[in-house]
N, C-alpha and C positions, 0 to 999 in steps of 0.2 A: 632224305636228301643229305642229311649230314652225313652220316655213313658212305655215301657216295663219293666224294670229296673227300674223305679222311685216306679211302681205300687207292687214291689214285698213285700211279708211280711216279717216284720222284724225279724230277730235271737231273740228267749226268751232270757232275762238277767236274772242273778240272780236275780236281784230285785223281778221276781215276782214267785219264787220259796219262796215254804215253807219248813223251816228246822224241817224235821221229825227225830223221833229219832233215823231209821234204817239209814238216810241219814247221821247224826251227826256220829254216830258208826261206819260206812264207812271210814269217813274222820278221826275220833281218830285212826281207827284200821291202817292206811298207814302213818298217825304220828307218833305211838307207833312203827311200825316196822323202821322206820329210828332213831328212838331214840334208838334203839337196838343194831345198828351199835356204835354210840358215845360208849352205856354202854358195848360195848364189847368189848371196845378200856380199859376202865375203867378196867375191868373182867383180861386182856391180862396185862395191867399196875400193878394189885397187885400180879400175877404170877411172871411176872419177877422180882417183887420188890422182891418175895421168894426165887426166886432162885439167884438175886445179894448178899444176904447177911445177917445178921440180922439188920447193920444199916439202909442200903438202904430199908428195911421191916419195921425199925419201925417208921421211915421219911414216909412212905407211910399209913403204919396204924394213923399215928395224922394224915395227910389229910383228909384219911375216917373215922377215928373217930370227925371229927368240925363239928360243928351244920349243914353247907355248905354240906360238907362233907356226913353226915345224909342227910341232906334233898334230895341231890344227889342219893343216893341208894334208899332211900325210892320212888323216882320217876320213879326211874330204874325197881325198884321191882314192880311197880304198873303200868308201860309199858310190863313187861316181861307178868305180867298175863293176862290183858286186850287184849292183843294180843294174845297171849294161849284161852285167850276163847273164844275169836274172831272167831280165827280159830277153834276153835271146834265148834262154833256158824254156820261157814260156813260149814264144815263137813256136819251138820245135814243138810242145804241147798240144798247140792249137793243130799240126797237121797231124797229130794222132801218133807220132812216135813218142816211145818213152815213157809212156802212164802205168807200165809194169810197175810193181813193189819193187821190184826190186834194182831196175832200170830208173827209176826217180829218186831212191836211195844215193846211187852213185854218180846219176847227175848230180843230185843236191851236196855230196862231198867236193865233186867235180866244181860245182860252182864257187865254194868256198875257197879249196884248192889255189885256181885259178884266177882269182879274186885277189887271194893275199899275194901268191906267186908275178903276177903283173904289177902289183900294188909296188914292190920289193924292185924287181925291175926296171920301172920307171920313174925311179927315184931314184937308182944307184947308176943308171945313164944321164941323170939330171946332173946328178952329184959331182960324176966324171966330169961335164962338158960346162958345170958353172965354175 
């Protein structure tokens, strides 16, 4: 018995896994959606700041207006999409396109891409029109 158990193979480690870019997109995509929760806590936090009043609103707008502040939303905004196309990434999965190596590879760059590239976007149309 003991010899049985001594002889068995061992569980893979990470160690000798290679980090693909469908596997990394994986792991941003269930990041980004718990970051979602925080930034909705955020979302919920300047509603009620609206409807406490206009000091308690504009105590809350210098918060989200500080560089902190910015850089917050701007992370917010760049989780909200990335997870948007994520799952629209999976969408397409589920009707059987795209499960190629090498077709998932370049979605999952694609969704990156895309992700930061809209993030950039609509923030510098924000920026314009504030």
């Amino acid at each position: 018995m003991a010899n049985a158990t001594q002889n068995r193979p061992l569980s893979p480690h990470l160690s000798i896994y290679h980090m693909y870019p469908t596997m990394v997109m994986s792991i941003v995509h269930r990041i980004t959606g718990g970051a979602l929760y925080f930034g909705t806590l955020l979302v919920a936090w300047w509603l009620i700041a609206a409807a406490a009043g206009p000091a308690y609103f504009e105590f809350t707008n210098a918060i989200f207006g500080s560089i902190i502040g910015r850089l917050v939303l701007f992370g917010y905004t760049w989780a909200l999409l990335h997870h948007m196309i994520g799952g629209i990434r999976h969408l397409v999965w589920d009707t059987g396109r795209g499960l190629e190596k090498h077709a998932s590879t370049r979605i999952a760059w694609a969704t990156l891409a895309c992700s930061v590239a809209l993030t950039i976007i609509l923030w510098a149309i924000a920026l314009i029109f504030a």
